[in-house]
C-alpha positions as CSV (number, residue, x, y, z in Angstrom):
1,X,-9.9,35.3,25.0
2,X,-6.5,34.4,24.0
3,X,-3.6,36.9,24.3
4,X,0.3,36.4,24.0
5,X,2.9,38.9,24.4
6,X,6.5,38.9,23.9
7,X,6.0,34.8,24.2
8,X,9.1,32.9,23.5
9,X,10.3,29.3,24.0
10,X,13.8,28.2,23.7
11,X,15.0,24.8,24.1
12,X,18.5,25.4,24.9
13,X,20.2,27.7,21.8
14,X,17.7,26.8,19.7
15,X,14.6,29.1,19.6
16,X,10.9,27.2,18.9
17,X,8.8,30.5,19.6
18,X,10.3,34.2,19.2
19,X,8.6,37.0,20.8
20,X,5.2,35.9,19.6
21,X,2.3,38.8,20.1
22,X,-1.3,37.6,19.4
23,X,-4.6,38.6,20.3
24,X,-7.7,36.3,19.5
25,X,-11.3,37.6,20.9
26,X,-14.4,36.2,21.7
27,X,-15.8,34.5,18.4
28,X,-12.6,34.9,15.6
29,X,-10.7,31.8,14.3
30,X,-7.3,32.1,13.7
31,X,-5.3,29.5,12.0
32,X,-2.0,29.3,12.0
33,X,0.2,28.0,9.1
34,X,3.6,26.8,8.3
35,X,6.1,24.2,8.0
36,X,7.3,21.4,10.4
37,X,9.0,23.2,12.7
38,X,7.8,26.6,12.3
39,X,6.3,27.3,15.8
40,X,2.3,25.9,15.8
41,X,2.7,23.3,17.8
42,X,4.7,24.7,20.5
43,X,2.0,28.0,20.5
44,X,-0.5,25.6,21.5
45,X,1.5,24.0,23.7
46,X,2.2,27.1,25.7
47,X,-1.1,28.0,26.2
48,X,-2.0,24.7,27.3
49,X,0.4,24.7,29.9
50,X,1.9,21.3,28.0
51,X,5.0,23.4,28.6
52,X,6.5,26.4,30.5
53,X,7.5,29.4,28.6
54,X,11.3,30.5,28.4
55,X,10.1,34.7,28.9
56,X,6.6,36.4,27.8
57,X,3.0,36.2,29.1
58,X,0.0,34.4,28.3
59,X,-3.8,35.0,29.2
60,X,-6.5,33.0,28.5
61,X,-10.1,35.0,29.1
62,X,-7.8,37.2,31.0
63,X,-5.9,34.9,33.6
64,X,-2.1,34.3,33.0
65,X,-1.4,30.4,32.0
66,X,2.0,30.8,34.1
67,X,0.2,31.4,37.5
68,X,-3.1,30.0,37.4
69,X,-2.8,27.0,35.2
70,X,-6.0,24.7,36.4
71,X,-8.0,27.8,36.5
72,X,-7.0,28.5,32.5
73,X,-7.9,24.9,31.7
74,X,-11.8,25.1,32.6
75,X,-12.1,27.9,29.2
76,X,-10.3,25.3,27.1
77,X,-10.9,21.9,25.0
78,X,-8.1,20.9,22.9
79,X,-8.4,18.4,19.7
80,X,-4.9,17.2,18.7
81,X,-4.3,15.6,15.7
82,X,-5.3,12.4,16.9
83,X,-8.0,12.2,19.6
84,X,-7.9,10.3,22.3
85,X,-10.8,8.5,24.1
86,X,-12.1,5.3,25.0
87,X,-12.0,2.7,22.2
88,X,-14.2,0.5,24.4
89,X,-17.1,3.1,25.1
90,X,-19.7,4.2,23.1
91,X,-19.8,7.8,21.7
92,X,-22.5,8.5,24.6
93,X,-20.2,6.9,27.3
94,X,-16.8,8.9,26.3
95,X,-18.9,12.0,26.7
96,X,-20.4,11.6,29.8
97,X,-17.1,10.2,31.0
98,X,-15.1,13.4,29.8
99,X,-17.7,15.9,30.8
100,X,-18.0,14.4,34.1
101,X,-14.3,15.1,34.5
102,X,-14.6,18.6,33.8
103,X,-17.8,18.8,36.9
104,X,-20.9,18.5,34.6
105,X,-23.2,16.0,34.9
106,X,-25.6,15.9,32.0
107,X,-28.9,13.8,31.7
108,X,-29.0,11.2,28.6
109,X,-31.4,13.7,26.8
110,X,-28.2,16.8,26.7
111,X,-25.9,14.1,26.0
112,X,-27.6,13.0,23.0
113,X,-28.3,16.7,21.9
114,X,-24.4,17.9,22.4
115,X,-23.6,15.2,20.0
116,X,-26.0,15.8,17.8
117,X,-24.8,19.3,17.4
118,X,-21.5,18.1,17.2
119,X,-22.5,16.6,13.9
120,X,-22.5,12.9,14.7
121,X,-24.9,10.7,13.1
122,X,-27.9,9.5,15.9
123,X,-27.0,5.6,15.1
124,X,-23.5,6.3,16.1
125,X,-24.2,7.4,19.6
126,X,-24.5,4.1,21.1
127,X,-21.1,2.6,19.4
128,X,-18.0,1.5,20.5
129,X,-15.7,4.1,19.4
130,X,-13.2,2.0,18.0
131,X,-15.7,1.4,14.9
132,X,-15.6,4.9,14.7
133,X,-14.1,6.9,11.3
134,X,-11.5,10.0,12.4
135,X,-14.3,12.6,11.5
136,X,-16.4,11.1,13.9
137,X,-14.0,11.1,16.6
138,X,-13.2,14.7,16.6
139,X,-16.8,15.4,16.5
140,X,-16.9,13.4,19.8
141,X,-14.3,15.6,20.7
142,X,-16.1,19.0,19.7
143,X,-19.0,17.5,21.7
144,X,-17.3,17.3,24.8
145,X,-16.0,21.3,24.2
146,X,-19.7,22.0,24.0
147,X,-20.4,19.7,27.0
148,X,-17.6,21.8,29.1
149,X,-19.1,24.9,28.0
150,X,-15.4,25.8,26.7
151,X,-14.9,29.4,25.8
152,X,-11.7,28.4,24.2
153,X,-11.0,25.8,21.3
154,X,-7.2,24.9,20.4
155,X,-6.2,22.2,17.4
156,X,-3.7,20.8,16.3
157,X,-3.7,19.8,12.7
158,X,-7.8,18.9,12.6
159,X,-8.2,17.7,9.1
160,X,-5.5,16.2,8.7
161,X,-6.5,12.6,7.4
162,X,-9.9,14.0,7.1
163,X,-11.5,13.3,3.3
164,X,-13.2,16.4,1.5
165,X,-16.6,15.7,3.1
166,X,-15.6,14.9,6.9
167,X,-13.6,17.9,6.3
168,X,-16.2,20.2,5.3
169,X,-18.2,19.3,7.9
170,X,-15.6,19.8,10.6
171,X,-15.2,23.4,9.0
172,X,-19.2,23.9,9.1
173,X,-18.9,22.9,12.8
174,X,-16.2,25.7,13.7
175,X,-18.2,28.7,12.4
176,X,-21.0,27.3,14.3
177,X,-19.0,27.6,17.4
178,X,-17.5,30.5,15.8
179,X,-20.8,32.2,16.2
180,X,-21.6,31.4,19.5
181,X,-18.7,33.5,20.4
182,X,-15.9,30.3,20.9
183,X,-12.5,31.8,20.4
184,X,-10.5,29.4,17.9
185,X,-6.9,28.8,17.5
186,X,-5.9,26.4,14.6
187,X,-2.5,25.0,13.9
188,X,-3.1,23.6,10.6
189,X,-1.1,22.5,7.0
190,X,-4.6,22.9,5.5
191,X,-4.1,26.4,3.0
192,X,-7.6,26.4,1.6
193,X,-9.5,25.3,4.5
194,X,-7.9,27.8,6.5
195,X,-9.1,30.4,4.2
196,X,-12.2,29.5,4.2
197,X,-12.7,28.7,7.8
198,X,-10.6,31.5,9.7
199,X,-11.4,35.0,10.3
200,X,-7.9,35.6,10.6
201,X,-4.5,33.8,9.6
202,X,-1.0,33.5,10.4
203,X,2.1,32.3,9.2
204,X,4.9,31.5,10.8
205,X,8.8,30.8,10.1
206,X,11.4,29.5,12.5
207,X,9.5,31.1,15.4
208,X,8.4,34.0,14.0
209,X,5.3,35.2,13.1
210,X,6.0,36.8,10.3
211,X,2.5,38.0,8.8
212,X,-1.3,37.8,9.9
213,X,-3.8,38.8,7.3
214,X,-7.7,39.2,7.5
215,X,-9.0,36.0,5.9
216,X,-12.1,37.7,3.8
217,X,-9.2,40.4,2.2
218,X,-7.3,37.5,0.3
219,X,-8.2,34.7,-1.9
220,X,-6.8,30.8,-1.4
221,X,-4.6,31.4,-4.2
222,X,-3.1,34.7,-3.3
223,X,-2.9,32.8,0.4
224,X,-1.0,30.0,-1.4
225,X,1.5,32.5,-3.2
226,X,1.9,34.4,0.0
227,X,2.8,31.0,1.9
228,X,5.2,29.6,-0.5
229,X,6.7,33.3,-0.8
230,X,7.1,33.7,2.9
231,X,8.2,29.8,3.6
């Protein structure tokens, strides 16, 4: 679903992204770790199409970013670090809105059930969203993903700000959409919840990816000491 090769952003002399080479399929979640600086951000960017790439190629569900750009963005829902939607409209409204931009036009009935499979609370649905905790935003946000049928799911940093609860349940959320065969890439700080989340992880240094291990074949701590060893 997601595939990079050779990919590389510089921003004059100074390299962001080195010949980056990454293949995530249909249903694997692969989260991406490092320092400020390392590369995350800028990966997601690039397959966004936030940015152009300096040399290299990128595909999502097999169409290059470069050339086909709005085509790409109908597999994809991103969830930055901070989402953005309506303070003013309900959880219901933001949704409808959103989807609506995408082409989909959804009764009140599947608007009420993507967000209840999102994981937000049935009394919520009908508030403003400025009353609304962090958690509960994003889960607004992985409603809409469900709502535009995305086969693709990039974020930025998702629990960041998110207490041990809200942040468990975000993680129960991915490997639902994990199993439905969503393809997840996951810049993230977030050591332990990206081992238990990811089926596969990376870590990055001044570009470079430098290592990308199976998730199941290490434990958080010998993830920790093979972070702080690599960083």
């Amino acid at each position: 679903m997601l595939t990079a090769e050779n990919l590389t952003k510089k921003y004059g002399e100074q390299i962001a992204l080195n010949k980056l080479n990454l293949t995530i399929k249909e249903g694997e979640i692969f989260a991406l770790l490092g320092q400020n600086g390392a590369g995350k951000t800028t990966t997601i960017n690039l397959f966004l199409g936030f940015i152009e790439p300096t040399s290299g190629e990128l595909e999502i569900n097999g169409v290059s970013v470069a050339e086909n750009a709005q085509e790409t963005k109908k597999f994809v829902a991103y969830i930055p670090e901070t989402v953005m939607l309506y303070p003013n409209l309900t959880g219901m409204e933001n949704l409808k809105f959103f989807s609506s931009l995408a082409g989909f036009k959804y009764s009140n009935g599947e608007l009420t059930y993507f967000l209840s499979k999102a994981g937000l609370q049935a009394t919520a649905h009908q508030q403003p969203l400025g009353g609304y905790s962090k958690g509960m935003r994003q889960k607004v946000g992985i409603a809409i993903a469900i709502a535009k049928k995305a086969k693709v799911l990039l974020l930025d940093e998702p629990t960041s700000g998110l207490d041990p609860k809200a942040s468990n349940e975000f993680s129960q959320i991915l490997k639902e959409l994990s199993a439905d065969g969503t393809a997840i890439l996951m810049a993230t700080h977030d050591i332990f919840r990206a081992r238990e989340v990811a089926t596969h992880i990376g870590i990055m240094k001044q570009g470079n990816l430098v290592t990308i291990i199976e998730a199941e074949k290490i434990s958080a701590n010998e993830l920790e000491a093979l972070y702080l060893q690599t960083v």
